[in-house]
C-alpha positions, 0 to 999 in steps of 0.5 A, spaced: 500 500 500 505 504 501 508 503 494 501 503 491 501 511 492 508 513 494 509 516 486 504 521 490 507 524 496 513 523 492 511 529 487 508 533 493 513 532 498 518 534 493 514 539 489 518 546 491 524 543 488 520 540 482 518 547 481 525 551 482 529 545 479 525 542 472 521 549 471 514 544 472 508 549 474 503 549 480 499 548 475 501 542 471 504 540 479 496 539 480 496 536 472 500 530 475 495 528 480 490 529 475 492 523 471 495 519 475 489 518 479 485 519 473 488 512 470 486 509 477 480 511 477 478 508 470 482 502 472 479 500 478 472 498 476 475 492 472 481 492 478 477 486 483 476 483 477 483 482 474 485 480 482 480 475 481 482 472 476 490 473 477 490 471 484 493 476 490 500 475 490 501 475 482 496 482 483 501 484 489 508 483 485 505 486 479 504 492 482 510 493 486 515 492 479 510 497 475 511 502 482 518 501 481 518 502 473 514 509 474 519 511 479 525 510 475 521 514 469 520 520 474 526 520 476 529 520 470 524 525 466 528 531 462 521 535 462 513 536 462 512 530 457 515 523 460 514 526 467 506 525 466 508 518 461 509 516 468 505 518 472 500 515 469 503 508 469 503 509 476 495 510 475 496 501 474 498 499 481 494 503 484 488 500 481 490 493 484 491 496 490 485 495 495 482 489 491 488 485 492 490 487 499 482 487 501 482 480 498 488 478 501 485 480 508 478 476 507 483 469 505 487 470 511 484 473 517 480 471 522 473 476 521 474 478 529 481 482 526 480 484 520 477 491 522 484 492 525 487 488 520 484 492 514 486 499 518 493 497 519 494 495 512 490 502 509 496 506 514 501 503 509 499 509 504 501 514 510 508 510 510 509 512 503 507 519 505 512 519 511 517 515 506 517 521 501 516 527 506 522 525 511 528 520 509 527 521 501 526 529 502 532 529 506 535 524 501 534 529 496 537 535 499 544 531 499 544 527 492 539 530 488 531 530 487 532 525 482 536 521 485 531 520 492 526 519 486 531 512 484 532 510 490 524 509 491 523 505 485 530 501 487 526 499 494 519 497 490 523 492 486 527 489 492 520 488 495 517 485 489 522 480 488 521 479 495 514 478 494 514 473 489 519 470 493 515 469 499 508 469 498 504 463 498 501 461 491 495 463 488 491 458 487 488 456 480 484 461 477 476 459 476 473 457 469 469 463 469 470 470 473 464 474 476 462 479 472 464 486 474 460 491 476 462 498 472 456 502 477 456 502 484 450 501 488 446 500 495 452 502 500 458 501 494 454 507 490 454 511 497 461 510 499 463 512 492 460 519 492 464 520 498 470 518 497 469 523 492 469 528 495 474 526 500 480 523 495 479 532 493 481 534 498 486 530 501 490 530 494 490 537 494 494 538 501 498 532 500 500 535 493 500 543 495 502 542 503 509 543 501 509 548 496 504 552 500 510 552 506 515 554 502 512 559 499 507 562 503 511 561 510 517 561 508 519 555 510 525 551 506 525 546 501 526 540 507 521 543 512 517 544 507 517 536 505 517 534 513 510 537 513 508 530 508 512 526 513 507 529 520 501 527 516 502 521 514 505 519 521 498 522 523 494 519 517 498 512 520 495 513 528 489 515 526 487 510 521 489 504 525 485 507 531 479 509 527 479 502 523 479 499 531 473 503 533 469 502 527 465 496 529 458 495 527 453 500 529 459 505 530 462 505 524 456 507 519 457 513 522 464 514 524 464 517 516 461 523 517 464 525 524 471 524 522 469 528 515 467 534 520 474 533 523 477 534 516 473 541 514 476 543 521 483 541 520 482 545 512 480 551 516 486 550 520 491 551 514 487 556 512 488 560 519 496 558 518 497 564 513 495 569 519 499 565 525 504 560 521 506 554 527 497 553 525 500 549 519 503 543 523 496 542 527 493 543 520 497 537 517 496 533 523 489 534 523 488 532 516 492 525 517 487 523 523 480 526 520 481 526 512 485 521 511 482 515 516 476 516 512 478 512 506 480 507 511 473 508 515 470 505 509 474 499 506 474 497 513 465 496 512 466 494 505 470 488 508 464 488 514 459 489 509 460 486 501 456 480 499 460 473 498 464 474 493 464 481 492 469 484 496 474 486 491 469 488 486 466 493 491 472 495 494 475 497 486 469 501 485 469 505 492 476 506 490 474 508 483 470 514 486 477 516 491 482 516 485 477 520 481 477 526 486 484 526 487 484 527 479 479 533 480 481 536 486 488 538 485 487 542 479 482 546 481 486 547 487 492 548 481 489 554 479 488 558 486 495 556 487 498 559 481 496 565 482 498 565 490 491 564 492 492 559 498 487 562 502 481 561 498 484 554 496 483 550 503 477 554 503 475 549 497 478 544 501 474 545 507 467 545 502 470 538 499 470 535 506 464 538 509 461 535 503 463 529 503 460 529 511 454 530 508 453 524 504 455 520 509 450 521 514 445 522 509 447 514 508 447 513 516 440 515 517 438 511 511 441 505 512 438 506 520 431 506 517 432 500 512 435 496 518 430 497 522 425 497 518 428 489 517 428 488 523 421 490 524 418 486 518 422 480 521 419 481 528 412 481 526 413 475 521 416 472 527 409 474 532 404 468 533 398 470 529 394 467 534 395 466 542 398 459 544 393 454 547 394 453 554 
């Protein structure tokens, strides 16, 4: 999971020095994001099905050696062009990213943890985040932007030998595959729409945050990239906490309020540009609220899919995250280009409070489908008549 998004963190993180060092734009900066994630969101739909067909370990080495491959590429970039070629090959693994790791989860661990499990795995994303914004920012401040850039792809590689070496085997593929679902529905559809508006959001500060600190507060380039490191710290705390809490009952609603601790930490960043030290709060803040959301609802895709689909949901419910973080960069690109951070956490903030909306307005409706079930079940259990004494 970390590596699946590490392209990512890396491009933010390192961003000031892309913007001095390769004359790349905010602008096309966000553009990055764009089709990145655009690539992952229109493979996803089909992502649980190739899983299924493939198996976990072979879909978990491809997305390692395909992870390291655009690393190498971006690393090696001379200009706008390759550097986009690449990203969006990123796009590849992050599409069998959650299908392949949700389906390793449901083969091999018990249903008491996976909760647990499931979050602690979704913090691998916040790894790569603290990988990119602290070790490999600092690596670049010695060998050079490219060069920290060469040594994720050289460990990507490493790990998937490694994963070839040691997972168990996938088991024969079935004759035919389930067909896959291309529109979400019932609670798939809805957790797809937030996570639309929440992938916005996140991928907007984890590509701007550090452009933000230097440009606007002053900060250098490796502080600067040290913010990406404390959210992700943050996004590991929180989605392995939040994943824990998310028990059935709980978790239907945990959506929303964590969303509304999302909207608090944008305004946070926005405050920051009146009271400086406000952006390392900020930056907490959106790991422990925003980013543990995503983690929030796969946790209740593995609780709540029907046999056989949990792949197929968790792609499409991925597909609506990955299509915000292609939206909400460049929207957020054409504020920054003009020095507009303010007004752009403001959009971060309505994206997030959107997203809250859209969960609760879930979580009251699938109360009252649950307990309308329950109270149909109650009558057809009720005697029409009393017993006979």
């Amino acid at each position: 999971m970390a590596f699946s998004m590490l392209q990512l963190f890396l491009l933010g993180a390192l961003g000031p020095r892309l913007v001095n060092e390769l004359g790349v734009s905010p602008t096309v900066l966000g553009l990055t994001a764009t089709i990145g994630f655009g690539t992952a969101a229109v493979l996803s739909p089909a992502g649980g099905r190739i899983v299924d067909r493939i198996g976990p370990r072979r879909s978990l080495v491809a997305l390692l050696l395909l992870s390291a491959a655009a690393l190498a590429l971006i690393g090696a970039a001379p200009g706008t062009g390759l550097l986009l070629g690449a990203v969006a090959l990123g796009g590849v693994p992050q599409a069998l990213a959650n299908p392949a790791t949700n389906k390793a989860v449901l083969r091999s661990v018990p249903p008491a943890r996976r909760g647990a499990v499931t979050g602690l795995k979704q913090s691998g994303v916040q790894l790569g985040a603290f990988a990119a914004g602290l070790p490999l920012a600092l690596l670049a401040g010695g060998i050079g932007w490219r060069g920290a850039v060469w040594t994720g792809a050289g460990a990507a590689l490493l790990c998937g030998l490694w994963a070839l070496r040691v997972l168990p085997v996938d088991p024969p593929p079935p004759a035919a595959g389930p067909r896959t679902a291309l529109v979400p529905r019932g609670m798939t559809a809805w957790l797809a729409v937030f996570s639309l508006f929440l992938g916005a959001g996140i991928a907007s500060v984890n590509t701007y945050l550090a452009l933000f600190g230097a440009q606007r507060l002053g900060m250098g380039a490796t502080t600067a990239g040290a913010l990406v490191a404390v959210l992700g710290v943050a996004g590991i705390v929180g989605r392995v906490g939040w994943s824990k809490a998310a028990r059935p009952g709980r978790a239907e609603w945990l959506p929303g309020w964590l969303a509304c601790g999302a909207l608090g930490a944008a305004v946070l960043l926005a405050a920051a540009l009146a009271a400086g030290p406000l952006v390392w709060v900020g930056a907490v803040a959106v790991g422990v609220f925003a980013v543990s959301g995503n983690a929030v609802s796969m946790v209740l895709v593995v609780q709540r899919a029907a046999p056989g689909r949990a792949g197929q949901d968790s792609a499409l419910v991925a597909a609506g995250f990955f299509a915000g973080f292609a939206v909400g960069p460049p929207l957020f690109g054409l504020l920054a280009q003009s020095g507009r951070y303010g007004p752009g956490w403001l959009l971060v903030a309505a994206e997030f409070a959107a997203a809250g909306a859209v969960a609760f307005l879930w979580a009251v409706r699938d109360r009252r489908v649950r307990e309308g079930r329950e109270g149909r079940l109650d009558r057809a259990d009720r005697p029409d008549r009393p017993e006979e004494t």
